[in-house]
N, C-alpha and C positions, 0 to 999 in steps of 0.2 A: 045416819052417819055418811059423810063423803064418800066415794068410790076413790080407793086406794091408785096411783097410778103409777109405774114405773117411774123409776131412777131416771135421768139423766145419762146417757153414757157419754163416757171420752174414749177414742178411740187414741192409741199412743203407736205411732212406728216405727221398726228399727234403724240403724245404724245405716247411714246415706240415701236413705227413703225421702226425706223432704228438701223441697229446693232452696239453696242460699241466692241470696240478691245482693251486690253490694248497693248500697245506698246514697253511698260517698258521689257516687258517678252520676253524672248526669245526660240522658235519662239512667236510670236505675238499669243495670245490667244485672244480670242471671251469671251468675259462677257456677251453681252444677244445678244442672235439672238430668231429665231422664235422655235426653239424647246429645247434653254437651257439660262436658266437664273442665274444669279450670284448674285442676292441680294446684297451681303456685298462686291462684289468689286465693285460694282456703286453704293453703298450708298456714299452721300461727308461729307466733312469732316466739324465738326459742328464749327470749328473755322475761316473754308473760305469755304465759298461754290464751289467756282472754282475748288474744286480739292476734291481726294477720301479719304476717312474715312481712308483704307489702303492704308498706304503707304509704301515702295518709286512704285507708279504707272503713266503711262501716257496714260490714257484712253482717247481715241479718237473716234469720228462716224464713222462707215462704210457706206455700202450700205442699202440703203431701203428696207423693208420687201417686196419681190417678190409678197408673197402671195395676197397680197392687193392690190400692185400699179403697177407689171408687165403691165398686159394684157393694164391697162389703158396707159400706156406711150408708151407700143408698137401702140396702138389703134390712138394713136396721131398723133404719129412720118407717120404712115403710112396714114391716114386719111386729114392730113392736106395738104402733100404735092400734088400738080397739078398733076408733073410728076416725075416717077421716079429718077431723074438726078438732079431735086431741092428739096432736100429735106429739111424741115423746122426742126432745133434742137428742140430738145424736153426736157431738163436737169433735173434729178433729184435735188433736195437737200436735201443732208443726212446732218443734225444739230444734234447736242450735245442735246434731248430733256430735257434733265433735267435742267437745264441751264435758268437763269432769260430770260424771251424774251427781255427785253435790249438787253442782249448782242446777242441770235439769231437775233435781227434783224438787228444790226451793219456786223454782218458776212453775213445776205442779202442783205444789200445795196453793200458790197462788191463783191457779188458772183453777183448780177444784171450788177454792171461796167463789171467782168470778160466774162459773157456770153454775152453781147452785144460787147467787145474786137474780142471776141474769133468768131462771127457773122460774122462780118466786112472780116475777111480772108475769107469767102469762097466767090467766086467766083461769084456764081451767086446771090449773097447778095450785092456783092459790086459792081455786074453790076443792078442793082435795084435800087442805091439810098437808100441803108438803112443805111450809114454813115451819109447822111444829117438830117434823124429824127428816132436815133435808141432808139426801146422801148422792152419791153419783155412784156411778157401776162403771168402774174400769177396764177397758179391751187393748192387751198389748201385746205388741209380734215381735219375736226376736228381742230384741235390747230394750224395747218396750217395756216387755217384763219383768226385765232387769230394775228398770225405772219405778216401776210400779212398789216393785218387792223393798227397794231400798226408801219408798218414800213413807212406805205403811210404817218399817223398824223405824225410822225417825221420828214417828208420833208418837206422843205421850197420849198414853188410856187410847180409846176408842177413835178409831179414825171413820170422817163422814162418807164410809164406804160400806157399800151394804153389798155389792158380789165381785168377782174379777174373773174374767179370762185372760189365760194365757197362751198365743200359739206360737212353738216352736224358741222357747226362750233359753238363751244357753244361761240356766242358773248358774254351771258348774264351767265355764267356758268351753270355745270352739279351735281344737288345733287348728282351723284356720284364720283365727288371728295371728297367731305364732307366722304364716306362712306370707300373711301379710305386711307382718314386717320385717321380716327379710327381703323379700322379694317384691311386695307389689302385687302379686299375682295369689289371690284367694277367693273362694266360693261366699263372699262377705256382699250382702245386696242385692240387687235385681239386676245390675250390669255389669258389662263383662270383665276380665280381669283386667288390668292395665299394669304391666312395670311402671310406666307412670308415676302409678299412686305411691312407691314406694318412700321417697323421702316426704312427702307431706302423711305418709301414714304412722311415719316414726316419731314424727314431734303434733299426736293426734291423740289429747287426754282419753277422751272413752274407749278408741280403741282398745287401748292398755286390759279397761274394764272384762275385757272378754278374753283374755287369757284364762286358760285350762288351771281351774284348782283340785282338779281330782287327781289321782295317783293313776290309776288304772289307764293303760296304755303311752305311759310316758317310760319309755326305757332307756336311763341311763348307763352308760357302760363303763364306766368308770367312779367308782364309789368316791373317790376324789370330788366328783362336780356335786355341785348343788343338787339336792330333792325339790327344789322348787322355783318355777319361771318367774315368781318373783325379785330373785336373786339377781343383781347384773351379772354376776361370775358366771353364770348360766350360758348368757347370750356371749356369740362369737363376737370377735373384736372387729368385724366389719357392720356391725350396727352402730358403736358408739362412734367407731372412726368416722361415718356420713352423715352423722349428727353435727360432731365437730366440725365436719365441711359446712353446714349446711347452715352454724352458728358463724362459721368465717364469712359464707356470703351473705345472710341476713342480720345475723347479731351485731349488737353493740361490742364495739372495738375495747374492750376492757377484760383484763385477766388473761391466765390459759385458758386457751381454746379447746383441749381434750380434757383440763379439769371440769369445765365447766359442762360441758358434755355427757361426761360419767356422771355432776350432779343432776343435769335434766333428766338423764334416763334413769337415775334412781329414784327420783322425787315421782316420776311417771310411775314407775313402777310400786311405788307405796302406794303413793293416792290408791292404786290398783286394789292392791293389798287389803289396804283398810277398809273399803266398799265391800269387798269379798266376804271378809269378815261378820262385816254388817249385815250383809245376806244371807251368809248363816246363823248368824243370829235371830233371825226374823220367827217371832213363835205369833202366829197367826190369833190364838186366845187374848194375847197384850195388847190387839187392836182392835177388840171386839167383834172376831170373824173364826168361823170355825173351816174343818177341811171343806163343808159340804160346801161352803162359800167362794169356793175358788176351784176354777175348772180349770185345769192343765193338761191342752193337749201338745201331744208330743209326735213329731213326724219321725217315722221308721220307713223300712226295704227303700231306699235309698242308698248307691255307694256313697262311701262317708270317710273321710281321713278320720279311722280311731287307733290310729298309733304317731306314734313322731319318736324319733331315736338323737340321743343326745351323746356325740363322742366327745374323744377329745384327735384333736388334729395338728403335728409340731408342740404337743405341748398347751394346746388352745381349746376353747371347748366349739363343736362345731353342730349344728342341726344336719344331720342326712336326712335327706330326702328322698322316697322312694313313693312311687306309683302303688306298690304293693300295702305302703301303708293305708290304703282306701280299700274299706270291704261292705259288702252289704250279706251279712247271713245270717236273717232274719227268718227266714225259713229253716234254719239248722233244728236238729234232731234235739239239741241239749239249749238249756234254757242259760247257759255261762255264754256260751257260741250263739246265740242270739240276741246277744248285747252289744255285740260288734256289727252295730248298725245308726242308721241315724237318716236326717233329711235333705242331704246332701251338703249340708252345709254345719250344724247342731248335732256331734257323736250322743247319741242316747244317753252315755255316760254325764255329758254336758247338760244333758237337760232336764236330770233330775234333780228337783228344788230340794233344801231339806228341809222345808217348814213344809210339807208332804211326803207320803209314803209314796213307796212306787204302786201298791196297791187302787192309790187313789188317781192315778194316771189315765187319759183316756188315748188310746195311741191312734194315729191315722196312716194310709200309705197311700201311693200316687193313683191308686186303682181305684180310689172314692172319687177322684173327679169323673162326673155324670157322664153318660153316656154324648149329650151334646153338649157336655163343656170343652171342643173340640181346639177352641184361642186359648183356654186355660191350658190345655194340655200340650200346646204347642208353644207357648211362653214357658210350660215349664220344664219344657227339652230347653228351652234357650236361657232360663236366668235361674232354674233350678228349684227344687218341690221347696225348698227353706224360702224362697223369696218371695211362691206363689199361693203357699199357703193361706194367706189372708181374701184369696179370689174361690175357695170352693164351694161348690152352693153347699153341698152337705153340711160343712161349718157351716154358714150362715143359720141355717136352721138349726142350728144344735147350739146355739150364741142363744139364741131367740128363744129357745125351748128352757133354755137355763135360766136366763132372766125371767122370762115369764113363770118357771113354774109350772111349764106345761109337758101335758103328757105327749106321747108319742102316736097318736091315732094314725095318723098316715104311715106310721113303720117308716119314714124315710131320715130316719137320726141312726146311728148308728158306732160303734168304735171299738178298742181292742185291751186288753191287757196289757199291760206291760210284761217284757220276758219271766217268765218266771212266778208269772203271779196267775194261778187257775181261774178259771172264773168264777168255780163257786165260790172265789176269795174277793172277789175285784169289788173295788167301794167308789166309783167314780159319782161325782156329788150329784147325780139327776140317773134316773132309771134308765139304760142302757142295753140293747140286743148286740151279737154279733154279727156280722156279715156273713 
């Protein structure tokens, strides 16, 4: 019989990870990479989301930010393979991040058919028997995992996925989306905050996708407002009012300008909604994968915004904001008090999926970057553990160990429970030590 060979991976990355180019221009200019951002030629246009504020443009994804997901797909590509001469693909996908996850994940199912196409040719894939059950093994960070989870519930019966990882994914959302649209200024990426980003982060479909659907730490004070940031009655009236500006300087000259405002950021916020939904929906048996199939790790002791308070102000409902809402106590006595943690960017609460238990969670903290992972750990004073997660060798080997199927000889894999969950309980889907 053939010798069996690893899947295909696609690696998928979050939300402003990969570079826009417009296309329209000539030569082809760069809108955001990692060291230049264009705000207003990737803000879209508040009459179609599909397309840019300015026009005539044809902004397209490039490649993934190096900085973050290099080391890890070299890490793979070399690690997975037996012998040098078979070696196991490893793909990136660069996606449009701004973009409803609808339609990224229609462009995933597509890009899945292509990489498993593209599999089939090489040689010692096609002397393996991987035409007769060809699957890929999915790797995605932050919104990634978002991506991945909404694209499995969209399958009918069994989807061509045979394992996934997940690092650092706000299943459940990240109060700093909330923060970023307000202001501009949130713990969302690898770089740094900008007021800037704020009007082009408002009329920014995925965004929306990473609003907070749990309860837990959202305190309203007024029984009057909304139980949910779906709701526009929720959000202050200086959101829709800079929408409305922002429809006056870019939109088409037709209708009210605040009605049509109130209906962008409602329609944004459904799309929102209805993904959400979907995600909890997602029961992992309907697509032919069980818990042990999906590794979700989850970054803790990080301080973390896990509160956000919601008044009312004149009559109006208003976000306070306070410093004090970010806690990291992860090391607290009580297993309730060390919930209120995260990875500086993903509240713990956010990143428990519900097609898993927390039992089956595998946690990590910034103390696992290696002893000379010394530029990881100094990127990640600077763009924060949620951005640089995808750069830790321990991951790396523990992505590797999961795919393969392999045991742990060298003791250098490692992870945590999640709060609350003893370890004679913890079911993380590959054999596991603690540190």
């Amino acid at each position: 019989m053939p010798t069996p060979l690893p899947p295909p991976v696609i690696v998928l990355p979050g939300i402003t990870a990969i570079h826009l180019r417009d296309e329209y221009t000539l030569p082809i200019q760069n809108v955001w990479s990692v060291l230049s951002k264009d705000y207003e030629r990737v803000a879209m246009h508040p009459d179609d989301f599909r397309y840019e504020a300015v026009e005539p443009a044809l902004v397209r994804p490039d490649q993934v930010f190096e900085v973050a997901y290099r080391e890890c797909i070299e890490e793979l590509r070399y690690n997975l393979r037996d012998k040098e001469d078979l070696p196991v693909p490893v793909f990136p996908f660069a996606y449009d991040w701004r973009m409803p996850l609808v339609d990224t994940e229609r462009r995933l199912a597509d890009f899945v058919g292509e990489v498993i196409d593209r599999t089939k040719l090489l040689k010692h894939y096609h002397a393996s028997g991987y035409a007769d059950h060809p699957t890929v093994d999915l790797v995605g960070h932050s919104m990634g995992g978002l991506i991945i989870a909404g694209y499995l519930q969209g399958q009918k019966g069994a989807a061509p996925v045979r394992k996934v990882v997940s690092l650092g994914s706000p299943f459940r959302g990240s109060f700093e989306a909330v923060i970023k649209i307000l202001t501009g200024t949130a713990n969302l990426g690898t770089a740094p905050p900008s007021s800037r980003e704020r009007e082009a982060a408002r009329v920014t479909p995925a965004l929306y996708h990473l609003i907070p659907t749990f309860a837990k730490g959202l305190e309203i004070t007024d029984p009057a407002l909304p139980t949910t940031l779906f709701d526009p009655a929720a959000w202050q009236p200086s959101v829709i009012d800079s929408v409305a500006e922002f429809i006056r300087l870019h939109g088409l000259p037709v209708g009210d300008t605040k009605a049509r405002a109130l209906s962008a950021f409602t329609n944004l916020l459904t799309l929102a909604r209805t993904h959400a939904q979907r995600r909890a929906a997602l029961r992992l048996p309907d697509v032919g994968l069980a818990t042990s199939d999906w590794l979700a790790v989850v970054g803790v002791d990080a301080e973390t915004r896990v509160r956000l308070k919601l008044a009312r102000n004149a009559g109006k409902p208003e976000f306070v904001l306070s410093n004090d809402d970010r806690a990291n106590r992860w090391d607290a006595p009580n297993a309730e008090s060390r919930r209120q943690t995260g990875d500086g960017t993903v509240p713990y609460e956010g990143a428990v999926p519900d097609f898993l238990g927390e039992d089956n969670l595998v946690c990590v903290t910034p103390s696992d970057f290696g002893y000379w992972e010394l530029q990881d750990r100094l990127l990640t004073k600077a763009a924060g553990f949620h951005g640089m997660l995808p750069t830790m060798d321990m991951l790396h080997r523990l992505i590797v160990r999961f795919l393969k199927d392999r045991p742990d000889k060298r003791k250098n894999t490692w992870g945590r429970p999640a709060p609350g969950v003893a370890v004679k309980d913890w079911k993380p889907p590959l054999a596991l030590a603690t540190p």
